[in-house]
N, C-alpha and C positions, 0 to 999 in steps of 0.2 A: 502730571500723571498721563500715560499712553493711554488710547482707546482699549488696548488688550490686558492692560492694568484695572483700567475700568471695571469692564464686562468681570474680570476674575473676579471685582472687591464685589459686584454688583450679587454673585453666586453665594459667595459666601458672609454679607451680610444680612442683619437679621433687621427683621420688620416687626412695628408694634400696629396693632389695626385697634383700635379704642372704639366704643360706642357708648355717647354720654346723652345726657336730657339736654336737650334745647332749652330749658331754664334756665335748670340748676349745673348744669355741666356736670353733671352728678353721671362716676363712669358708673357705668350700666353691665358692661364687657369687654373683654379684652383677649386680641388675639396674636400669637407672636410666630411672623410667617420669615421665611429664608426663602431667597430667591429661588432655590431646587423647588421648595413647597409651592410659590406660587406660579412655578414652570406645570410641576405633575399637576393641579389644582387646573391649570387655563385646558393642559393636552387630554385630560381624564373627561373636561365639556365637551371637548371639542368631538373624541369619541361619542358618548353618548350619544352627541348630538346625531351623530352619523350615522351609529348601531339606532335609535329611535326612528329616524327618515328612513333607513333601509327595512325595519321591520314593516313599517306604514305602509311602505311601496310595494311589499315581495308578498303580505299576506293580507291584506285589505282591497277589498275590490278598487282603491283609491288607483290600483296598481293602473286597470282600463282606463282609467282618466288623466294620467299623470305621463302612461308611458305612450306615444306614438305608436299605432302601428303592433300594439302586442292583441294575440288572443287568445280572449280566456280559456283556459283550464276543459269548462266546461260544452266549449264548441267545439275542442279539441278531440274531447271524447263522442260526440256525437257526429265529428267526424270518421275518427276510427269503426263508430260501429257502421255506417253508412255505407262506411269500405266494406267493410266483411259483410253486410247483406247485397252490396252489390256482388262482390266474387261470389258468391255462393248462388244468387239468382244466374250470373253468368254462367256456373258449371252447372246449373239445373237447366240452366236452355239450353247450352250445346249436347246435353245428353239426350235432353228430347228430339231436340235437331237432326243428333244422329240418328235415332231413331226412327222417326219420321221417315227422313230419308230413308232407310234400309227398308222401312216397312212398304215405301212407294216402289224402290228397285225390285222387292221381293212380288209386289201385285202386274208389274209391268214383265214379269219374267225374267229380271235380269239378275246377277249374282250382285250381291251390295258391295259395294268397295270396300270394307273394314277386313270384309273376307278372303279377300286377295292376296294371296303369298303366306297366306298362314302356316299352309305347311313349311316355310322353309325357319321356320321357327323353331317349328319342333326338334327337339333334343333324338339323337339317330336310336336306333334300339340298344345299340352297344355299348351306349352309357346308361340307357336307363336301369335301374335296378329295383326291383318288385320283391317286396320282403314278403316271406312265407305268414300266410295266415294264421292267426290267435285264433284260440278256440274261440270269441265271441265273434271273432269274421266269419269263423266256418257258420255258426248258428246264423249268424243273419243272413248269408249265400242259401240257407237250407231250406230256409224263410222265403226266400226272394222267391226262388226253384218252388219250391210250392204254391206260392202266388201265381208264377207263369203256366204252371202246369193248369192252374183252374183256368185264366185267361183261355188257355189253347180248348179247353172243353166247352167253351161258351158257344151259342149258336147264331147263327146268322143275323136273327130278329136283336140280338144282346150288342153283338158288334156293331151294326146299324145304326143303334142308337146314341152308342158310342162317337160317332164319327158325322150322324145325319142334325135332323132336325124335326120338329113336331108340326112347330106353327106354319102358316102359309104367308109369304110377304104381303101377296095382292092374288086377286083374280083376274083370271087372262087368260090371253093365247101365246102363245112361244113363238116367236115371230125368227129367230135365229137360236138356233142352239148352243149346244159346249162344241170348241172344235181347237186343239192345241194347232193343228197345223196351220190353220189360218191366224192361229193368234187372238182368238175369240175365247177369252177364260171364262166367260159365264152364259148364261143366257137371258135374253129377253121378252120379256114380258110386256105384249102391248096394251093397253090399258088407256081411260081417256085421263085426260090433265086434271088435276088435281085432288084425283082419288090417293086416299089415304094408302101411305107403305107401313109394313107392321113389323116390328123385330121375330124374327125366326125362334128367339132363344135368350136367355137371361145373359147381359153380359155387363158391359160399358165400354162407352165412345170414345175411341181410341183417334179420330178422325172426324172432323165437320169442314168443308170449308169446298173455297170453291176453285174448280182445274178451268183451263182453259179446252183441255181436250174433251172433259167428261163430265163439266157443270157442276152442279153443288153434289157434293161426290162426303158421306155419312162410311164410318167403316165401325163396327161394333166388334169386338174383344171377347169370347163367348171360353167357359171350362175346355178344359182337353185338348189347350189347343186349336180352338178355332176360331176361323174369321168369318162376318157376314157380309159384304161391300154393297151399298145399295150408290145407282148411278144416275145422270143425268134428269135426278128433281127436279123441280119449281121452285121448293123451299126443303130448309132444315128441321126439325122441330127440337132437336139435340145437340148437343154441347158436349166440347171433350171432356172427360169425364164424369159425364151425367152416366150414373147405376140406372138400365133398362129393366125393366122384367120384357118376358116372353109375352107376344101381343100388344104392347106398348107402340102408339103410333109413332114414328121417325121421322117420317118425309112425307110432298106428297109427289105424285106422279108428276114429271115435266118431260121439256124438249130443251133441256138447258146443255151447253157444251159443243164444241165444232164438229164430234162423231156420232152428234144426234141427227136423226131422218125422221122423227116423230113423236107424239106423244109413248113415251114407254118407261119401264124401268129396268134398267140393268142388271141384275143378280149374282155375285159371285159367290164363292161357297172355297174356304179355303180348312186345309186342317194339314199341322204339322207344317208347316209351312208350304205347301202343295195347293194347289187349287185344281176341286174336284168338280164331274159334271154335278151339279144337283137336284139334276132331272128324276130321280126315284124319290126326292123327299116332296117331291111338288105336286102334289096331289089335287090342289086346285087351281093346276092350269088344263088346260088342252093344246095337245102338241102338233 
């Protein structure tokens, strides 16, 4: 008989499998298998065996120990969030960044870069088109117009206070004044070192830190629009975003910065983004 004779009789013969006593040879069972049967019987363990190891490995922490080189699940996701508080702290400091910057061009007198060529952005008048007012725009136009009319009757003491201040930073003498053409946006207040500065007005610190030209250099955030810049301290006593009230100390008096000539403090006074003299609010210095 040929090997391929063989193998054929090998398929289609049938097997007795017996199970007797070790005594009495007493059969017990009996099992009658064909070579296909005990083919599916060996490939159906052999599965198993495979689908059981792959379950072990893919959903049992066994996976860390068994596989080289893999990472969990769970460092996975604390990777991910890691990402996204990093990008999100990164667009929160490039926004203050800009910021910052703009608010420094804007005290130095310069136009901020972001503002540069903006007009050529804008859309020309020929395209734009302005839809006629609903009766609840005309109410609210009627509204606004009545608001501006009481503004324009208000009087000199009203607007003043609007645009000035109450509090006094320091007591002094004005050692230089306001002068755009020199380039001087505020004035100086001489004063000995390490006398207390005082916030002018309710705001927050928009500004702590220190210039090379103007020393530990404080800028506080005030309603309506305005700024208060206090310059060439000794020390800080505020933090970006520390909430002042009005009379709250800030700083104290120094000679810190390379366009300091003396014990004094700087003063500037800004609103609308303008920087104004603030010699009428300063009631306790001598000029």
């Amino acid at each position: 008989m040929s090997n391929k004779e063989h193998r054929r009789s090998f398929w289609r013969q049938r097997f007795r499998v017996t199970i007797q006593e070790e005594s009495t040879f007493h059969e017990r069972r009996a099992y009658l298998l064909s070579g296909r049967r005990i083919a599916s019987f060996v490939a159906g363990g052999v599965f198993f065996v495979i689908f059981l190891t792959y379950s072990i490995v893919a959903y049992t922490p066994l996976t860390e120990v068994l596989i080289p080189g893999y990472v969990a699940e769970q460092f996975r996701e604390d990777v991910r969030f890691t990402r996204q508080q990093t990008d999100s702290a990164l667009v929160a400091l490039s926004v203050q960044e800009k910021y910052l910057n703009n608010l420094k061009s804007i005290l130095k007198g310069e136009v901020p870069s972001e503002n540069l060529g903006i007009n050529d952005s804008l859309p020309s008048a020929e395209v734009v088109t302005i839809p006629e007012a609903g009766e609840e725009d005309l109410a609210f136009r009627s509204r606004i117009e009545e608001g501006d009319r009481f503004k324009l009757q208000r009087g000199p003491a009203e607007v003043s206070k609007l645009i000035g201040f109450d509090f006094q930073p320091i007591q002094g003498a004005i050692t230089s004044g306001f002068d755009l053409s020199n380039g001087h946006i505020g004035v100086d207040i001489e004063s000995k070192e390490g006398m207390l500065v005082h916030s002018v007005d309710d705001g927050t610190a928009i500004m702590s830190d220190f210039t090379v030209e103007h020393g530990y250099v404080l800028i506080i955030q005030h309603k309506n629009d305005r700024l208060s810049v206090y310059k060439h301290n000794s020390s800080l006593l505020k933090e970006v975003g520390d909430v002042i009230r009005m009379g709250d100390v800030v700083a104290a008096v120094g000679n810190s910065g390379s366009q300091s000539t003396g014990a004094h403090l700087h003063f500037e006074w800004w609103v609308s983004g303008q920087p104004l003299d603030p010699t009428p609010w300063l009631s306790g210095v001598s000029l």
